[in-house]
PyMOL Python script that loads the backbone (N, CA, C, O; Angstrom):
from pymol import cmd

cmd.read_pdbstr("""\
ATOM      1  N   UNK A   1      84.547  41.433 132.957  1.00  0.00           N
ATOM      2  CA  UNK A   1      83.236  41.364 133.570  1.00  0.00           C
ATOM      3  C   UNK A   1      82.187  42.098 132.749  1.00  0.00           C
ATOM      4  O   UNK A   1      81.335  41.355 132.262  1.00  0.00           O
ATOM      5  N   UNK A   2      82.063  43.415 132.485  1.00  0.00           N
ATOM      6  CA  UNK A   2      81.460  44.006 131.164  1.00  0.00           C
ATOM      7  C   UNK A   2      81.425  43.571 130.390  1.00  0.00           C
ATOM      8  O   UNK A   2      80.407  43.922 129.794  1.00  0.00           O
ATOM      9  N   UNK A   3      82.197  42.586 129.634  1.00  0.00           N
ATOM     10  CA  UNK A   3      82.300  41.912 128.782  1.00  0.00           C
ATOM     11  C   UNK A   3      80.912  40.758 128.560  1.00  0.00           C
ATOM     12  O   UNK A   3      80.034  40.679 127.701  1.00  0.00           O
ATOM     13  N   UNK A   4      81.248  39.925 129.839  1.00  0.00           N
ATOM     14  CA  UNK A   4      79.992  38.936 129.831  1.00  0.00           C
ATOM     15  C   UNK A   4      78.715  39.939 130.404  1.00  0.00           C
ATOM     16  O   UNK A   4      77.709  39.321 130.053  1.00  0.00           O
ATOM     17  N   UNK A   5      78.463  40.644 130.806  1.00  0.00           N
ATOM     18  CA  UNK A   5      77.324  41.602 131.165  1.00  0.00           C
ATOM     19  C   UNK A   5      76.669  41.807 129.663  1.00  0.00           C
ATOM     20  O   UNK A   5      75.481  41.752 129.342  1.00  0.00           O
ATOM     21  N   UNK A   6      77.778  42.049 128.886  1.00  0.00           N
ATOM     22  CA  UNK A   6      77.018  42.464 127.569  1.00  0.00           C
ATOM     23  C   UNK A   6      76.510  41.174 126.712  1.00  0.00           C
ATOM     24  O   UNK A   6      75.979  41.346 125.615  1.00  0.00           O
ATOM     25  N   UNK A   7      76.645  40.235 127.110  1.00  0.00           N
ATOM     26  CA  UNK A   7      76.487  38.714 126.610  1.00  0.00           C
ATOM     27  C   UNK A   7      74.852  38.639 127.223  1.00  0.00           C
ATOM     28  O   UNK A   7      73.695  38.398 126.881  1.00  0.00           O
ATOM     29  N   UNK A   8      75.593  38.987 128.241  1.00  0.00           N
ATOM     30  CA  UNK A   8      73.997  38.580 129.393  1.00  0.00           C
ATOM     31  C   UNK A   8      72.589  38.927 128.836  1.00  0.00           C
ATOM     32  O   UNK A   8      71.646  38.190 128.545  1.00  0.00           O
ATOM     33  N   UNK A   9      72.751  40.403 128.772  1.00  0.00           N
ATOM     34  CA  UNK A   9      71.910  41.414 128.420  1.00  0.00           C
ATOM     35  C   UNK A   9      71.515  41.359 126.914  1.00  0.00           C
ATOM     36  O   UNK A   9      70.403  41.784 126.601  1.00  0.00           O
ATOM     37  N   UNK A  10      72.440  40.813 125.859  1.00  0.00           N
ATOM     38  CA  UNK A  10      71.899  40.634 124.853  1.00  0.00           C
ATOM     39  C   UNK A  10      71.390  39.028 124.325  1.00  0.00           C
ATOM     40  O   UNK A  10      71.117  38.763 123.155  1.00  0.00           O
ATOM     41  N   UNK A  11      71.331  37.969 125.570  1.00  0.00           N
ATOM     42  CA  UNK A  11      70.860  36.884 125.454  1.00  0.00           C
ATOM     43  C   UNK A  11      69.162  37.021 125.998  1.00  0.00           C
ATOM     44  O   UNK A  11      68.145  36.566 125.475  1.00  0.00           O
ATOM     45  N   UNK A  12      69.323  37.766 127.140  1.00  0.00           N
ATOM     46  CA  UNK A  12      68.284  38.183 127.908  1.00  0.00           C
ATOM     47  C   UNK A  12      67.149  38.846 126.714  1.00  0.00           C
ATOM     48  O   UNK A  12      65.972  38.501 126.611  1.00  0.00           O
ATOM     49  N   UNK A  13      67.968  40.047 125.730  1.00  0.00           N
ATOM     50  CA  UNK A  13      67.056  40.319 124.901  1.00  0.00           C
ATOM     51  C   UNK A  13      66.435  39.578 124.061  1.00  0.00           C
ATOM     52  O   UNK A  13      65.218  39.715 123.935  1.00  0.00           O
ATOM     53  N   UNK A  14      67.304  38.423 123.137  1.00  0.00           N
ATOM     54  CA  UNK A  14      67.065  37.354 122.662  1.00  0.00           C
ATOM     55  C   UNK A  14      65.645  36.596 122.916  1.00  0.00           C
ATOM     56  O   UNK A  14      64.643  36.327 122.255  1.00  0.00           O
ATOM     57  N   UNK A  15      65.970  36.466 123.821  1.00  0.00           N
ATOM     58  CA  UNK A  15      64.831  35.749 124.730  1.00  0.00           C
ATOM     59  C   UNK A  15      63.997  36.027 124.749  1.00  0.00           C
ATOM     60  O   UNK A  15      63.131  35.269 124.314  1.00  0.00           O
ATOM     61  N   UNK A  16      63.793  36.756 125.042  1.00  0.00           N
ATOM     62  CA  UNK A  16      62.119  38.061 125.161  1.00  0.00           C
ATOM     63  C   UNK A  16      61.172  38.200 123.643  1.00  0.00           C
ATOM     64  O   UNK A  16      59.956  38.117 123.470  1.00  0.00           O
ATOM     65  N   UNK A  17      62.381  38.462 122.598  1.00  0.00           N
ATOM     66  CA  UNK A  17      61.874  38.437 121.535  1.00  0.00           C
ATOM     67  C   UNK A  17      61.570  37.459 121.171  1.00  0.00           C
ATOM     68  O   UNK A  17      60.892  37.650 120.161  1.00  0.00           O
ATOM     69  N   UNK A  18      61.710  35.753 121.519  1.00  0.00           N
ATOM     70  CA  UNK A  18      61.631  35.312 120.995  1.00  0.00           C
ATOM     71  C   UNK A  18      60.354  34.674 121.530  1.00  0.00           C
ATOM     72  O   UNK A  18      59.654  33.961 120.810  1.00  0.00           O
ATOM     73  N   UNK A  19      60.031  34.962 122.918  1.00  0.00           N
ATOM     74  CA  UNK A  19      58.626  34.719 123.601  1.00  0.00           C
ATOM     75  C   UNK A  19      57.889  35.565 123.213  1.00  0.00           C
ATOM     76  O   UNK A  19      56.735  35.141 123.270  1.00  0.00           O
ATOM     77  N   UNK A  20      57.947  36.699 122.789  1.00  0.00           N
ATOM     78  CA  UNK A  20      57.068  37.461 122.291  1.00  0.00           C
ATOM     79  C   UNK A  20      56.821  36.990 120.753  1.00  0.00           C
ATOM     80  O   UNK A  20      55.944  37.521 120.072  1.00  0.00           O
ATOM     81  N   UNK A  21      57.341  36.348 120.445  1.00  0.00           N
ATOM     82  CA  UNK A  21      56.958  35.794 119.004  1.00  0.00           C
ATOM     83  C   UNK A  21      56.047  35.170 119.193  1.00  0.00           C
ATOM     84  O   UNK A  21      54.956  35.430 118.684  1.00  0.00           O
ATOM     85  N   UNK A  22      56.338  33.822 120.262  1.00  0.00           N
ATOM     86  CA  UNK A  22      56.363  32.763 120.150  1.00  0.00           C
ATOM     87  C   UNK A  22      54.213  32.637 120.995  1.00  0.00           C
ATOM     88  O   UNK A  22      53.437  31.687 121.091  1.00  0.00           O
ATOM     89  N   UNK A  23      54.078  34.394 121.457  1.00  0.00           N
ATOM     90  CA  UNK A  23      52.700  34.711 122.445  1.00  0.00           C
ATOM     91  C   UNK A  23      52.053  34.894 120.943  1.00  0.00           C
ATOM     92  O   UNK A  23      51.111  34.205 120.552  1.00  0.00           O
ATOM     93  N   UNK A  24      52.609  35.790 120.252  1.00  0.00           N
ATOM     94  CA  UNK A  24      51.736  36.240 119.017  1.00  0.00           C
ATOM     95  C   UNK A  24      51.371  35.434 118.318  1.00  0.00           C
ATOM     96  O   UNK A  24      50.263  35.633 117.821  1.00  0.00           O
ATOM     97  N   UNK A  25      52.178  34.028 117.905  1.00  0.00           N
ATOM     98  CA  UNK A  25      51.891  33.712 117.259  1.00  0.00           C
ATOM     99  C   UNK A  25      50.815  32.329 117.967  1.00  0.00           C
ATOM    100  O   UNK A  25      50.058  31.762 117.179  1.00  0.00           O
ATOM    101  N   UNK A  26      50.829  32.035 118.943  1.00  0.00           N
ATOM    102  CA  UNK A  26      49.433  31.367 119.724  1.00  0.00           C
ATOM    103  C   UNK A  26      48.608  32.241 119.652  1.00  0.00           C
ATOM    104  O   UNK A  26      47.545  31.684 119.379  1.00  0.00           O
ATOM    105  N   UNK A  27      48.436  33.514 119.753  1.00  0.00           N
ATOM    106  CA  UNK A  27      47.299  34.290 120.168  1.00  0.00           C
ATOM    107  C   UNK A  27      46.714  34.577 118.327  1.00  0.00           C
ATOM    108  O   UNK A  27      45.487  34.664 118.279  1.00  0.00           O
ATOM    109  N   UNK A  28      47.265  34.689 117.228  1.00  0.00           N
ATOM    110  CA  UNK A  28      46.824  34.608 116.007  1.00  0.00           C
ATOM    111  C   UNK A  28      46.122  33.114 115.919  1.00  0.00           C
ATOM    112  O   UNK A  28      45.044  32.956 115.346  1.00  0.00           O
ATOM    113  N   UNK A  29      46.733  32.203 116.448  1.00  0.00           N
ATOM    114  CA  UNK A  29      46.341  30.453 116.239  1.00  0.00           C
ATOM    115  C   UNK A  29      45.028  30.749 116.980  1.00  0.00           C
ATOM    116  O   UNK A  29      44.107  30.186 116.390  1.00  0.00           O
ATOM    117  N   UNK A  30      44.504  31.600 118.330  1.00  0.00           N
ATOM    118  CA  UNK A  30      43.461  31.311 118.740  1.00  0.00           C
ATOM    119  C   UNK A  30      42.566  31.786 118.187  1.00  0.00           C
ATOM    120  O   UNK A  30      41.567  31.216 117.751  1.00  0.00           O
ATOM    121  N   UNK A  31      42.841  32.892 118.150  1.00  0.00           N
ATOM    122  CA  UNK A  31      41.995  34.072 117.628  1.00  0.00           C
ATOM    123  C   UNK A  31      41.801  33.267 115.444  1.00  0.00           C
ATOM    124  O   UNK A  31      40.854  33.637 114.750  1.00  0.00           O
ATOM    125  N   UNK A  32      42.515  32.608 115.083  1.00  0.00           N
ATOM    126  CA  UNK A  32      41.981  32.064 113.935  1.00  0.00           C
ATOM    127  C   UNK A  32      42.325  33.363 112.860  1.00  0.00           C
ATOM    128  O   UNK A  32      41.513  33.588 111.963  1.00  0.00           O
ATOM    129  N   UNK A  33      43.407  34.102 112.971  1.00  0.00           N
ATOM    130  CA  UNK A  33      43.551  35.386 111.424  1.00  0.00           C
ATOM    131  C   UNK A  33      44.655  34.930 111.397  1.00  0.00           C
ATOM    132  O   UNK A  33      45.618  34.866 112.162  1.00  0.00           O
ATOM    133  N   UNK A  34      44.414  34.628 110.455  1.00  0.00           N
ATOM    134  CA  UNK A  34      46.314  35.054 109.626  1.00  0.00           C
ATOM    135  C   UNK A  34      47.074  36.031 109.294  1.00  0.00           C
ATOM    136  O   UNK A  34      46.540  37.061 108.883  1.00  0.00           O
ATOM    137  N   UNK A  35      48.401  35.948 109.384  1.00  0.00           N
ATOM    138  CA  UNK A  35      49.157  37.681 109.382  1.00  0.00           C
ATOM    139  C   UNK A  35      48.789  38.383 108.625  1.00  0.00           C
ATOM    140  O   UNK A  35      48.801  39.614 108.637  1.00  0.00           O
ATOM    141  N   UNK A  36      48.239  37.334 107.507  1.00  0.00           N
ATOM    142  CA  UNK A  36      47.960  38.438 105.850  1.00  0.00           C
ATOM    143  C   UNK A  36      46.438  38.897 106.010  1.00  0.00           C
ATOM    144  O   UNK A  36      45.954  39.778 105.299  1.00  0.00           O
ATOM    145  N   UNK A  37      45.808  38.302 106.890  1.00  0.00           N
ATOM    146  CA  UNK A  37      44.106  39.393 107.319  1.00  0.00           C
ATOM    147  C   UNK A  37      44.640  40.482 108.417  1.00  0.00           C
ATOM    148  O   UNK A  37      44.227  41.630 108.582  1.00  0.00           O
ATOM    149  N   UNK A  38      45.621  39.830 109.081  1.00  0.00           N
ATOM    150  CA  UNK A  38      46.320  40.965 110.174  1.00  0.00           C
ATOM    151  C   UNK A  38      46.572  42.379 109.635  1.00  0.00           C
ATOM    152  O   UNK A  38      46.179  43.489 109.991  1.00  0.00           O
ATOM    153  N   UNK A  39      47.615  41.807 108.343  1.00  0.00           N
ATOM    154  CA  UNK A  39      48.443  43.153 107.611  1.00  0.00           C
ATOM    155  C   UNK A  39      47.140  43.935 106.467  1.00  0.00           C
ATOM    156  O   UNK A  39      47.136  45.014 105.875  1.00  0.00           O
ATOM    157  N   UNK A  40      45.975  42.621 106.541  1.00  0.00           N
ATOM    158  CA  UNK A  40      44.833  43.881 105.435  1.00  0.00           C
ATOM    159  C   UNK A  40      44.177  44.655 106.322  1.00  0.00           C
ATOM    160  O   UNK A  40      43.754  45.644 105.724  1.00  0.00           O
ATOM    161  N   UNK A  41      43.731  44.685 108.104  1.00  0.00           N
ATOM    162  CA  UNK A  41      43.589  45.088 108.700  1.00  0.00           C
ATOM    163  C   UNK A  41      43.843  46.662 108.787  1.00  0.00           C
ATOM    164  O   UNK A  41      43.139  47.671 108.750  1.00  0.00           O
ATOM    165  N   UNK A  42      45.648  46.270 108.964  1.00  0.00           N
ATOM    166  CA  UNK A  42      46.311  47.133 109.385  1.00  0.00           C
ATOM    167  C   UNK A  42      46.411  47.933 108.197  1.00  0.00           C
ATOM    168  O   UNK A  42      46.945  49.030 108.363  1.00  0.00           O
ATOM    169  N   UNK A  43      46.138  47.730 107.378  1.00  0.00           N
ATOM    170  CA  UNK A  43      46.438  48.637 105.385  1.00  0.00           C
ATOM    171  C   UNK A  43      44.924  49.057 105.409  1.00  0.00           C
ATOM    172  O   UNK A  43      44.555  49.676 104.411  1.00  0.00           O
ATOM    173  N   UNK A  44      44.225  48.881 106.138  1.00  0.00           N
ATOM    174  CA  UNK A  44      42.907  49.438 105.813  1.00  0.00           C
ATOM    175  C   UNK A  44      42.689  50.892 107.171  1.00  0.00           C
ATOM    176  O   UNK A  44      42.034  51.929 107.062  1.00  0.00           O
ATOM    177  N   UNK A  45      43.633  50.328 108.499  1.00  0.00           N
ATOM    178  CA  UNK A  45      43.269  51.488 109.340  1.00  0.00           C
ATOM    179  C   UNK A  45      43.902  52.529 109.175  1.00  0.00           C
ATOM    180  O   UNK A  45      43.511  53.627 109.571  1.00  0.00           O
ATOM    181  N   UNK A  46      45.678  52.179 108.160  1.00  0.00           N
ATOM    182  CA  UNK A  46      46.278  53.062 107.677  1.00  0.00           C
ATOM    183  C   UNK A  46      45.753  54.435 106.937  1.00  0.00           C
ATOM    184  O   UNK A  46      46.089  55.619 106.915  1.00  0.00           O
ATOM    185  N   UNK A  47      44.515  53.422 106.212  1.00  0.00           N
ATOM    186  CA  UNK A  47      43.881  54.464 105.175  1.00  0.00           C
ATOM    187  C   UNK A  47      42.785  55.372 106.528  1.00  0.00           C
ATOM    188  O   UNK A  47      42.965  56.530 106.905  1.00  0.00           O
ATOM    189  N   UNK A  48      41.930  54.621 106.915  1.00  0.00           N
ATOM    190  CA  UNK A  48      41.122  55.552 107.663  1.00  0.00           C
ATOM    191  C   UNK A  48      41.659  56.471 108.093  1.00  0.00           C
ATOM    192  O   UNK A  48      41.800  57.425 107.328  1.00  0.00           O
ATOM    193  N   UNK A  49      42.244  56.592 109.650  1.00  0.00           N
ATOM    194  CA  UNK A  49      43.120  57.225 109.610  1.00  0.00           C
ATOM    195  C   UNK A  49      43.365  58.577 109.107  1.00  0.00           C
ATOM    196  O   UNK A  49      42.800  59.666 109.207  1.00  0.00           O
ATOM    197  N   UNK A  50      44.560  58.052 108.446  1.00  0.00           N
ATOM    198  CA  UNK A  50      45.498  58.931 107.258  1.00  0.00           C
ATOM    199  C   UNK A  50      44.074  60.228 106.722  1.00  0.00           C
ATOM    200  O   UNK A  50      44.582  61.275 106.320  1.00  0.00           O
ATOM    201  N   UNK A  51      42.934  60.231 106.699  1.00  0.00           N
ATOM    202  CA  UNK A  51      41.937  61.081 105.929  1.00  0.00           C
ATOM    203  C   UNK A  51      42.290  61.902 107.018  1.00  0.00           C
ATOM    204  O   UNK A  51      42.320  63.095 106.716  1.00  0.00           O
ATOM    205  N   UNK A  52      42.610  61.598 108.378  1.00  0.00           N
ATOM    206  CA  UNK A  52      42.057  62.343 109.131  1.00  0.00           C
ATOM    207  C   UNK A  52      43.336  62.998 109.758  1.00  0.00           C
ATOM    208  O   UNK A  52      43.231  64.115 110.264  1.00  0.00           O
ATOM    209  N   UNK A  53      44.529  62.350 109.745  1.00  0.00           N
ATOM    210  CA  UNK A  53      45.404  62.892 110.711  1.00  0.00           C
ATOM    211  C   UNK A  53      46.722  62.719 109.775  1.00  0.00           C
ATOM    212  O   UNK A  53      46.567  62.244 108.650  1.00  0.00           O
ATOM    213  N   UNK A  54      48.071  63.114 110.239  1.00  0.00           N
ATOM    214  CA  UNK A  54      49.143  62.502 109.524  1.00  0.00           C
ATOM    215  C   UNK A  54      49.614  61.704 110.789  1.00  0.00           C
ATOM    216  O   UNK A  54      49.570  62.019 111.978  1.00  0.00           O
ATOM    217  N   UNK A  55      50.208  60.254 109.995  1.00  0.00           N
ATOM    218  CA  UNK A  55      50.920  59.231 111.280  1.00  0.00           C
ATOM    219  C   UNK A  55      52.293  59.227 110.732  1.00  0.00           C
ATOM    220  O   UNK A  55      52.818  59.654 109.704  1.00  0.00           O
ATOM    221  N   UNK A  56      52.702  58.564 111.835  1.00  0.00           N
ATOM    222  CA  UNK A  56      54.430  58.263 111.529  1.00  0.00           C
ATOM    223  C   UNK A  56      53.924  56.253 111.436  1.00  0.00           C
ATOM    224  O   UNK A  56      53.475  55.422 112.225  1.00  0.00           O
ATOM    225  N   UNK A  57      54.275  56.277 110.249  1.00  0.00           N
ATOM    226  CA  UNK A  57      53.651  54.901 109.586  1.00  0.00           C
ATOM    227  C   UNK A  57      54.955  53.885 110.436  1.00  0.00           C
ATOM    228  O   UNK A  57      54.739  52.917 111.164  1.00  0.00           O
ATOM    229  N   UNK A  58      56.274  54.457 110.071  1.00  0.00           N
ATOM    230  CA  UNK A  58      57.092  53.637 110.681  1.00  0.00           C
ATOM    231  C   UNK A  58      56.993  53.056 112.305  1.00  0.00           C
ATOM    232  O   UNK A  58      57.432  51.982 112.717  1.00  0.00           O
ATOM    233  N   UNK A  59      56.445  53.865 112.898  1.00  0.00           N
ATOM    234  CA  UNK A  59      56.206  54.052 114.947  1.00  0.00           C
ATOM    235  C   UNK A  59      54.981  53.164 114.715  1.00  0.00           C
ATOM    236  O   UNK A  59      54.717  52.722 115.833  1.00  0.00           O
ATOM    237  N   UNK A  60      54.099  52.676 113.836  1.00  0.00           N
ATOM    238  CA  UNK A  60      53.044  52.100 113.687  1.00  0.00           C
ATOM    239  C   UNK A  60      52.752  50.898 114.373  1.00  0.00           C
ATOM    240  O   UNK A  60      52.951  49.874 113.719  1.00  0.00           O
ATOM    241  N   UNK A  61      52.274  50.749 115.679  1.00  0.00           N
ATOM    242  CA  UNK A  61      52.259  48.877 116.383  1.00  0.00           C
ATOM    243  C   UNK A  61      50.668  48.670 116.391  1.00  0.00           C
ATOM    244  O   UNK A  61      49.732  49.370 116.779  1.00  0.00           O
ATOM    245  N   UNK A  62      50.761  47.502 115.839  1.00  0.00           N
ATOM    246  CA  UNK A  62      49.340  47.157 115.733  1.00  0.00           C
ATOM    247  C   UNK A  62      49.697  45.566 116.370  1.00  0.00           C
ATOM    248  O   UNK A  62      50.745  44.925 116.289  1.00  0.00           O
ATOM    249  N   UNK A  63      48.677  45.293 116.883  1.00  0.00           N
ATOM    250  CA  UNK A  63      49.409  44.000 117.641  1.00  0.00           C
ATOM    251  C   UNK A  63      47.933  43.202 117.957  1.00  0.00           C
ATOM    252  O   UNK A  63      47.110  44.058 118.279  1.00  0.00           O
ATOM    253  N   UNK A  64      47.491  42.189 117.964  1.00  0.00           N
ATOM    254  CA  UNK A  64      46.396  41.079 118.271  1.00  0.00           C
ATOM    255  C   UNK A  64      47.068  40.690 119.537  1.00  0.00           C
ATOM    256  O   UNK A  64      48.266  40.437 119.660  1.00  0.00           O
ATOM    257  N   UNK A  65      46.038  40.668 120.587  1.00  0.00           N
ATOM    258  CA  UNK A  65      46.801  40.236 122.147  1.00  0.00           C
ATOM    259  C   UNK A  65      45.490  39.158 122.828  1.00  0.00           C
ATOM    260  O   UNK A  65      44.732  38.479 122.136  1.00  0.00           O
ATOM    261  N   UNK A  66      45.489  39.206 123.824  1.00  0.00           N
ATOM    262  CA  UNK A  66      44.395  38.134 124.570  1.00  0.00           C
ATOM    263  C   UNK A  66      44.575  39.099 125.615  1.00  0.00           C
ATOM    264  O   UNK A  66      45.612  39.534 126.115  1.00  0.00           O
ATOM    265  N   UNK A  67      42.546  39.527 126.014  1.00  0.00           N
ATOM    266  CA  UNK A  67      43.051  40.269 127.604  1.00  0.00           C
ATOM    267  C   UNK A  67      41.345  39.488 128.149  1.00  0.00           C
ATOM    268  O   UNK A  67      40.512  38.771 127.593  1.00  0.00           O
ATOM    269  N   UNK A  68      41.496  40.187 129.637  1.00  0.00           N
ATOM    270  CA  UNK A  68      40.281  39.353 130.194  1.00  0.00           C
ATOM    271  C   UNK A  68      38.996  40.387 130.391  1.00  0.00           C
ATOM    272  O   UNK A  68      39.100  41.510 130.885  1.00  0.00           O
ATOM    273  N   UNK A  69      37.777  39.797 129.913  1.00  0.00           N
ATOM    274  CA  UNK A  69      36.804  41.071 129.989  1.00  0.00           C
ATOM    275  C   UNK A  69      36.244  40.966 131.487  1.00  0.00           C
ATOM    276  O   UNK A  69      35.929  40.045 132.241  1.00  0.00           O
ATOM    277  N   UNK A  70      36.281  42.564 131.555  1.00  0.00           N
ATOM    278  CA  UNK A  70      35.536  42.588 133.208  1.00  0.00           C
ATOM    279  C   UNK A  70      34.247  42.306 133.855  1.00  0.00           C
ATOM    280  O   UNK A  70      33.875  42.098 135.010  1.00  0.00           O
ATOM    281  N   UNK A  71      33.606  42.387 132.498  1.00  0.00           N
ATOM    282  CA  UNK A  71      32.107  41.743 132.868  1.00  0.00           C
ATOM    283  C   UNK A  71      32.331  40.177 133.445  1.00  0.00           C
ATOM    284  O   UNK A  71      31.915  40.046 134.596  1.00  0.00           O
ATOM    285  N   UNK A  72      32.750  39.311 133.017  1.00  0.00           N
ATOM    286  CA  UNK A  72      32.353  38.173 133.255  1.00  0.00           C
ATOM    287  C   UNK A  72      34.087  36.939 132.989  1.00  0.00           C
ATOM    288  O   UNK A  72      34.153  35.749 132.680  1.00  0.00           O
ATOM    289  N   UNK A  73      35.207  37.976 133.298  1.00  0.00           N
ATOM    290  CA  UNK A  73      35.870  37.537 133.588  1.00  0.00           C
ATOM    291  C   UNK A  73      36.716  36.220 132.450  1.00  0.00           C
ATOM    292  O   UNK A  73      37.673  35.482 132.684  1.00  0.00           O
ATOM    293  N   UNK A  74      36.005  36.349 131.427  1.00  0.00           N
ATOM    294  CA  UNK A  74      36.430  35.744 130.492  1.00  0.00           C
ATOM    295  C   UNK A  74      37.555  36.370 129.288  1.00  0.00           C
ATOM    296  O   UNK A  74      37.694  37.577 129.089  1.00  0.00           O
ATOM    297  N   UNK A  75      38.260  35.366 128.597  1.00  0.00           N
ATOM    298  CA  UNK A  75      39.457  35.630 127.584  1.00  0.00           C
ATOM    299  C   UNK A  75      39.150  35.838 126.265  1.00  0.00           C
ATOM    300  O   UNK A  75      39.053  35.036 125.336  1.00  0.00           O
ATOM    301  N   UNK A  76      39.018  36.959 126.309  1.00  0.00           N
ATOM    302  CA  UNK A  76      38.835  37.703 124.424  1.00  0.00           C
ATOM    303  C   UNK A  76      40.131  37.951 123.240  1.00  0.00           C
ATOM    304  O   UNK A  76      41.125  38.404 123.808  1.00  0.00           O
ATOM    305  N   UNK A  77      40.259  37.827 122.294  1.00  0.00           N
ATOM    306  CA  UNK A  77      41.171  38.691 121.444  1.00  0.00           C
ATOM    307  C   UNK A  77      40.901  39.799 121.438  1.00  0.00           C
ATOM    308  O   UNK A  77      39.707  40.098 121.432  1.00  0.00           O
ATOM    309  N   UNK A  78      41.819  40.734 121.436  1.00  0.00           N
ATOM    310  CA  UNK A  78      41.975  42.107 121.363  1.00  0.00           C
ATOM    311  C   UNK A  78      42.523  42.772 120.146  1.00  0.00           C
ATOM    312  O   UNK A  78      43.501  42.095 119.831  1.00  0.00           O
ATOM    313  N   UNK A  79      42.382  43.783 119.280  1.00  0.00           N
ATOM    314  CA  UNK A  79      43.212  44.340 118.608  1.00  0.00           C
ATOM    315  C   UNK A  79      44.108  45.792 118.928  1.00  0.00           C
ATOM    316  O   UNK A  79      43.657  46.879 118.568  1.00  0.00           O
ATOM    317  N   UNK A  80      45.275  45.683 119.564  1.00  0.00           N
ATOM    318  CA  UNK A  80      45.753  46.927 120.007  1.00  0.00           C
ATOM    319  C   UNK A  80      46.802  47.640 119.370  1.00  0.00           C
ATOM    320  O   UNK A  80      47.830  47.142 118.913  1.00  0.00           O
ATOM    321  N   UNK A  81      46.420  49.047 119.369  1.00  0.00           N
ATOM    322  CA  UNK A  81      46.842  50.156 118.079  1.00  0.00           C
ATOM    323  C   UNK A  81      47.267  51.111 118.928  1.00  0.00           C
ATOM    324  O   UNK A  81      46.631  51.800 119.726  1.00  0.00           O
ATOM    325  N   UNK A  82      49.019  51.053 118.530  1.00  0.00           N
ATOM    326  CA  UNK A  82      49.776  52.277 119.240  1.00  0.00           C
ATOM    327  C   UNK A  82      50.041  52.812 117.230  1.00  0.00           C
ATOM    328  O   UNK A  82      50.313  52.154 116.227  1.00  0.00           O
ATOM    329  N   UNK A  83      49.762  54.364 117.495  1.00  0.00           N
ATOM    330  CA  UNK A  83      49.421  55.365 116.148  1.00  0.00           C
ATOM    331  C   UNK A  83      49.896  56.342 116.382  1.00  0.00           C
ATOM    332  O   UNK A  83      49.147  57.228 116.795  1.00  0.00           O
ATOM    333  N   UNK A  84      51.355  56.637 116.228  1.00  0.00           N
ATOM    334  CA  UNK A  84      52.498  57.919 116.651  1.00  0.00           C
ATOM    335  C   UNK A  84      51.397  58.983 115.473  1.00  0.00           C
ATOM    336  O   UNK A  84      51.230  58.892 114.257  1.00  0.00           O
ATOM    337  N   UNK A  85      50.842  59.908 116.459  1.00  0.00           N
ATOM    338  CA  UNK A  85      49.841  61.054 115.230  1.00  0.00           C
ATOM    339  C   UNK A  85      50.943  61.857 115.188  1.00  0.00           C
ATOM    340  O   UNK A  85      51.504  62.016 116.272  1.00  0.00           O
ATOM    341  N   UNK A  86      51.461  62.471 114.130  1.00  0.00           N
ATOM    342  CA  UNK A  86      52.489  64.114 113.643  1.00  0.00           C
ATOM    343  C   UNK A  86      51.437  64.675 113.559  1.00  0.00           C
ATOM    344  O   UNK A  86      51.604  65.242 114.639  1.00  0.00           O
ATOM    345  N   UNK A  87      50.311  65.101 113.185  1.00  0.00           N
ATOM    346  CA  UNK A  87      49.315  66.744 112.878  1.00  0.00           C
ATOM    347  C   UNK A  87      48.050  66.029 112.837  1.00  0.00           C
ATOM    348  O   UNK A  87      47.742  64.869 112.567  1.00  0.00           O
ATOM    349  N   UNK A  88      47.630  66.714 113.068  1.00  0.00           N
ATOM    350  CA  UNK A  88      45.895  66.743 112.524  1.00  0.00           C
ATOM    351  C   UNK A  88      45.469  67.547 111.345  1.00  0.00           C
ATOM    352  O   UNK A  88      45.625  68.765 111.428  1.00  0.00           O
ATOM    353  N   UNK A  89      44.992  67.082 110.342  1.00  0.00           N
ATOM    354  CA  UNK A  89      44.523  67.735 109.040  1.00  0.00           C
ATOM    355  C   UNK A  89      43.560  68.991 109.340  1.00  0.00           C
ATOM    356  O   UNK A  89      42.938  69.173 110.386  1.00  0.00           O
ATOM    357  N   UNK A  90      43.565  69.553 108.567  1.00  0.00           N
ATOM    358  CA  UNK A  90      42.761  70.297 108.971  1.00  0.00           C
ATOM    359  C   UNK A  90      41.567  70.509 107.461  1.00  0.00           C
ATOM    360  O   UNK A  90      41.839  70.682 106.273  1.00  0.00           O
ATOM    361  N   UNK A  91      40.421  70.414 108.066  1.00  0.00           N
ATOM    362  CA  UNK A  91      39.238  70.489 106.883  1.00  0.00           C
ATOM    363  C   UNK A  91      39.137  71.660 106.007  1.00  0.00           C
ATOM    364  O   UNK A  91      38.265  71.709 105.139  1.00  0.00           O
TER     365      UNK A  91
END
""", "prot")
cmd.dss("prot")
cmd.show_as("cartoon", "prot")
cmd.util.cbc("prot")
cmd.orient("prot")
């Protein structure tokens, strides 16, 4: 029984990842960037940034999403930045 539980659970994960691909990569099609303006994006906030703080580059999620604005209830692209900070520099 554990046996197929662990089947379950790693089909289940399967899955997820593969809808989560499958959101990103409609939400890049709407929004009109390609991964490689995505990844110059993301190589450019690296640098900002970085002047200012130290990050854990690896923990780095930068992600293009679709959310709804509250003014007027309409569907925007978003750019959302999870940025694991280790220190703050100091001047």
């Amino acid at each position: 029984m554990a046996f197929m539980r662990l089947f379950g659970k790693k089909e289940e994960k399967s899955k997820n990842v593969a809808k989560e691909r499958l959101r990103l990569v409609l939400v890049h099609d709407r929004a009109d960037l390609s991964p490689k303006f995505l990844e110059m994006i993301k190589g450019d906030i690296i640098r900002v940034i970085s002047e200012y703080v130290d990050i854990d580059e690896e923990g780095l999620d930068i992600k293009l999403t679709r959310m709804k604005r509250d003014v007027d209830n309409s569907t925007i692209s978003a750019l959302v930045a999870n940025i694991p900070i280790i220190k703050v520099k100091q001047n």
